[in-house]
Every structure is written in structure tokens, then in C-alpha cells.
C-alpha angles and dihedrals in degrees: 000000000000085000103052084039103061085041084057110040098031096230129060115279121252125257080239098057092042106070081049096055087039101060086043092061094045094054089043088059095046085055116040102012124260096292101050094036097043082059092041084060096043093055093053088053091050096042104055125128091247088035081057099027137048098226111211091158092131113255099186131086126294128251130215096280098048098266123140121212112231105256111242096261092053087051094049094053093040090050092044091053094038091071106012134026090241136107118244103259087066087060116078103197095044089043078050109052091038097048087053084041098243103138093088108109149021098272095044090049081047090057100045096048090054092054088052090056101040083053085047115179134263129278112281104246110185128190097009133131111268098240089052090045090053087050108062085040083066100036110024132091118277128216141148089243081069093066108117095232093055089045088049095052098057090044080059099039096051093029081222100150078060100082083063101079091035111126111217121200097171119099118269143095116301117245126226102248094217086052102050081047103042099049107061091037088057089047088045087057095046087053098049084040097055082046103204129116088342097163084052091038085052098053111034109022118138078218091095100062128111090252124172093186090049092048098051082047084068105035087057086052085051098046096051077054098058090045093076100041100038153043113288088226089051098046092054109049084057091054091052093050096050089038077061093033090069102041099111088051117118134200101260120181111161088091120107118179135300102331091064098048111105096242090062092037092052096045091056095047129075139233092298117350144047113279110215102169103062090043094056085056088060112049090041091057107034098040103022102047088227134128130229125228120248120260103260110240115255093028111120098208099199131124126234110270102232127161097193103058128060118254090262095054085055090050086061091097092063076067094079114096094246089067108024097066086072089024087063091060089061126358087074091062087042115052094057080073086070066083082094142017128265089263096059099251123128111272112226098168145356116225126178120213111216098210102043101037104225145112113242130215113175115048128132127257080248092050102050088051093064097031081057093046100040091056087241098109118047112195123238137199110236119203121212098170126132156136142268109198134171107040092100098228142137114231094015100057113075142053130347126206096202142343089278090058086041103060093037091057084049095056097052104056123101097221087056086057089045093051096048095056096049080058090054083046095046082049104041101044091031095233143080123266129271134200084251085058089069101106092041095056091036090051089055101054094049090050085050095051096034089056096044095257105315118167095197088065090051089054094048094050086047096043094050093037120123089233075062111038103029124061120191 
């Protein structure tokens, strides 16, 4: 009993509940033999409403507006789930703090919450052998930008494991799923791990470029790594292979943050062209705190397949009043992405090929010179202009000339950095905001900008809040 329950419940059972499941079991073996009523007991113990449920009701005292405190149990399980999928009694310092019953108030739960992050978690590591897994657990970086439900918000905030299941039909080289996913989560973590000005660092780091020079940057830190656990011999054939390995890397620096890493680009992309218009949604609603129309009923919102003109001369028709009353809200933030191609890469021409009647997107330097000179390829200009309205701002609102104006503007507005937090409130307390909900998402801001853009400041201001730790 105290095993299954503790598997169950995710915590022992009290001296109080034993006795109870303990006469139940009796009474289940008198009546249907050892095996039927040992299962009998096991699905009470299953079934029951906190083996079901997570129970956040609020078991503690009342204050003077009718509030209860979460009990300490109730905190230990809300803060465990709040950072790793596991139950307290897998987190030492919650399992701690609870046995020796300090998780009683704010600044206890405060305290607890900054040793979690200080311990921070090891690096996810998806779809890899056991004994390799185990590995980089042992030898790999922590940090609390490793924990799987931070990893998990901002999988659900950028929609990023998505371009994994996107289907391309356009020309191009294919792309290794694990590796479209894995590196911007791994530049993600570093962000959150470095913990300043992460909102501005997320949308608008260099990091996310294509760099042969940062990247050796990193293979010689590596390298210096691997010198004090291995071989010499060994450390040093994988830095020549990497040092080859990157060879056909350029120095790319167009790139700006997340929404210009491939993963986002591509997500946000279909079968075989750019996809403005959904780009434009979300970052209307994520980073602009705006809504989108509906899309009124009997309207077919498609756009003329054409082969002979560019994605954005087939937009034109958004450009009758009828459309572009809802189209305003969004095309203009999207249109600065023809930036790039649907694959993600840098676009540094359009060229239409005449026999084949396509744009293309990905031709050599040396390809593009005979198409040119042969009459096969006719350049064309591409536009990646656009506008960012509604934030209210001076100096953000306004025209862009491109998707790498476009992102640093973002990151700089302050209702950008205000949006994003009332996301990390709807995710970490599992609910919209209220108006009750004011000080809590006021509090977090200022602990975010009085610390220089730590998120680990925002996370301790949201996890001791009262919106987190009272229920009414």
C-alpha cells in the first residue's frame, strides 16, 4: 500500500490515510481472494481523485480577504511541476524544505525556488541511446534554462518543434529534423542561462546566424573540454574533423534572433512558399498583444496561383478594402520574412527561370551567372519592406525596411516585453489574466527590469506571487 501509494500520489501516505486503505484491502481479500482483491486495492489507489487530479484548492488559513494559502504539500507539488515533470520527492531541495515543514510561507517558497534555479538541470537530450544520455548528464553543462517546463514554454510560445513535421516540396537540400529542433533549443538555453536581457537576446542575437568564426569559437572551447577528460589523440581528431566539417560555412550576419532561425521560419512557412500571412498572427498576437479578426464566413482567403509573379504581386489582391481591413493587422509584419526563402536561408536574389516557370531560391553564385548570360534566369527585385503598428511607440512604430529591422525594433518595445510576460503568466499558473491579476504581472516586470533582463527574476516574482500561492 505505502508503495503504490507513493507511485500514485506522488508523495507517502499519512499515518491518518493508512489504517483506511488498509481496512479496504483487508476487506477486498476476504471477499474476492489475494489476486482480484489486490487489483481491487490498487485501483482505488489509482483512481483516486489526487491520484487523478493535481489539488491546488488551498488547504491553509485564510487571510483577511478570503484567500487560502496553498498548504505545503500543495506547494511542493505546484513548484515541482512548475520547473520538472517530476513529483516532489524527486527534488531535494523541495523534499527538503517540505520534510523539515518550510514551505510555509512566501519567503520560504522564495528560497526554495532560487536554489532550484541556482542548481539548474542538465542539458534535454531527445531521441538519443541510454548510455550516451547518461553521459552528457554527467558530463554536460547545468542550468536552469535546461528544466523541461521552461524548455517546454518557449517550444509553445515560438511553435519551433513544429518545422519538424513540415513537408517541403520546394527545391532545396533536406534538413536533419533533430538538428532544425536541437539548435535553437540549445541557443534558447544558453540565453536563459547567461540570464540578461533575455526577451531582447531572444529576439534579436547574432547567435543565430549561420557563423563559421563563432562556431570555431565554440569548437576550440570544446576542444579545451575534451583535453581534461580524453585521450589527446582523441581530442584532437574530433577537432580536425569539425575544423573540416565547417569549412563551407560562411559569415553570415543578417540574421537577428529566433524569428529568423530556420525552425521558426519554416514553421511558419508551407509546402513550398513563404507564408506571410501566418507570420504576421503570430507575431501580432504573441508580441503585440493584438487579435486578429475572424475570418468572415464565405470568404475564400486564398491567393491567385500564379508562376510568373513573386509571392508579394500575388498578395496585391489583399489590397482591396474588403481585405485589407483584417490583412493590415498582419501582412505588413509579414512581408519583411521574403527576407529569406521557405527554407529559412538568406535570400540574395530572385530569379525566375523561364522554362521552367519558377522562382528559384537556391542557385550558386556560378549558377545565377550563366543562367543571366544564357537568357534562362530574369532577375527580379524582391521587396522585404514592411510595418510594425499598434505598440504605441515612438521609434518602434513605423516603417521596416527588411525582417532584420523588423525583429530589432521588436525587441526593443516595451509592449513586446509586456506580452511576453503575460504568456509566461498564462503558462506558469495555467489560466488567463485577471484584472486581479494586476500586481502580480506588474511585480514581474519590475523584477525583470530591476535585475537587466533576468528571467530568473521574472520566474521568482511569478512563482511567490499571490496569483501563485493563494486561491479564493
Amino acid at each position: 500500500i505505502r508503495e503504490e501509494f507513493a507511485r500514485a500520489c506522488g508523495r507517502p501516505i499519512t499515518e491518518d490515510e493508512f489504517p483506511k486503505y488498509l481496512t479496504f484491502m483487508e476487506r477486498n481479500l476476504a471477499q474476492g481472494g489475494n489476486e482480484a482483491g489486490l487489483k481491487t486495492t490498487l485501483l482505488g489507489i489509482y483512481l483516486s481523485s489526487e491520484a487523478v487530479y493535481r489539488i491546488e484548492l488551498g488547504r491553509g488559513p485564510a487571510d483577511e480577504h478570503g484567500r487560502h494559502f496553498l498548504s505545503p504539500q500543495e506547494i511542493a507539488f505546484a513548484l515541482s511541476y512548475a520547473l520538472t515533470d517530476s513529483p516532489p520527492t524527486k527534488n531535494p531541495f523541495i523534499k527538503k524544505a517540505y520534510d523539515s515543514k518550510k514551505l510555509s510561507t512566501k519567503a520560504e517558497v522564495e528560497k526554495v525556488v532560487r536554489a532550484m534555479i541556482a542548481a539548474g538541470a542538465p542539458p534535454i537530450r531527445k531521441h538519443f541511446p541510454a548510455s550516451a544520455f547518461h553521459r552528457m548528464i554527467q558530463e554536460g553543462e547545468h542550468g536552469f534554462g535546461y528544466y523541461p517546463r521552461i524548455v517546454r514554454f518557449f517550444e509553445e510560445f515560438f511553435l519551433y518543434p513544429r518545422a519538424e513535421g513540415t513537408f517541403k516540396d520546394s527545391p532545396g537540400p533536406g534538413m536533419g529534423g533533430r538538428a532544425l529542433i536541437g539548435a535553437p533549443q540549445g541557443h534558447i538555453a544558453a540565453i536563459i542561462n547567461e540570464d540578461k536581457q533575455v526577451f531582447e537576446e531572444l529576439l534579436s542575437s547574432p547567435r543565430f546566424n549561420n557563423n563559421r568564426t563563432q562556431l570555431l569559437k565554440m569548437v576550440d572551447q570544446r576542444h579545451a573540454k575534451k583535453l581534461k577528460t580524453q585521450p589527446k589523440e582523441k581530442a584532437d581528431a574530433w577537432h580536425a574533423d569539425m575544423i573540416k566539417k565547417s569549412s563551407k560555412l560562411t559569415d553570415d550576419t543578417f540574421r537577428a534572433g529566433m524569428l529568423h532561425d530556420l525552425s521558426w521560419l519554416i514553421t511558419h512557412s508551407t509546402n513550398d512558399q513563404n507564408d506571410p500571412v501566418h507570420r504576421g498572427i503570430w507575431i501580432r498576437t504573441h508580441l503585440l498583444a493584438g487579435n486578429v479578426p475572424a475570418l468572415p464566413i464565405g470568404v475564400d482567403a486564398k491567393i491567385p496561383e500564379d508562376h510568373d509573379k513573386s509571392l508579394r504581386q500575388r498578395f496585391e489582391v489583399t489590397k482591396a478594402k474588403e481585405c485589407w481591413k483584417c490583412h493590415k493587422h498582419f501582412e505588413p509584419l509579414g512581408m519583411p520574412f521574403e527576407s529569406f526563402t521557405d527554407r529559412g536561408w538568406i535570400r540574395t536574389g530572385m530569379y525566375y527561370h523561364k522554362k521552367q516557370r519558377r522562382f528559384e531560391t537556391m542557385l550558386t553564385p556560378d549558377k545565377i551567372k550563366s543562367g543571366l548570360e544564357k537568357g534562362e534566369l530574369i532577375e527580379h527585385p524582391f521587396d522585404t519592406t514592411g510595418k510594425i503598428t499598434g505598440t504605441g511607440e515612438a521609434g518602434i512604430d513605423g516603417p521596416v525596411k527588411d525582417a532584420n529591422e523588423l525583429v530589432t525594433k521588436l525587441a526593443k518595445s516595451t509592449r513586446v516585453r509586456q506580452s511576453i510576460i503575460r504568456h509566461c503568466f498564462r503558462y506558469w499558473m495555467g489560466r488567463n489574466e485577471m484584472l486581479s491579476d494586476s500586481k502580480t504581472l506588474i511585480d514581474a516586470e519590475n523584477s525583470y527590469l530591476d535585475s537587466g533582463g533576468k528571467f530568473s527574476e521574472l520566474l521568482v516574482s511569478l512563482l511567490t506571487s499571490d496569483s501563485f500561492l493563494y486561491r479564493k
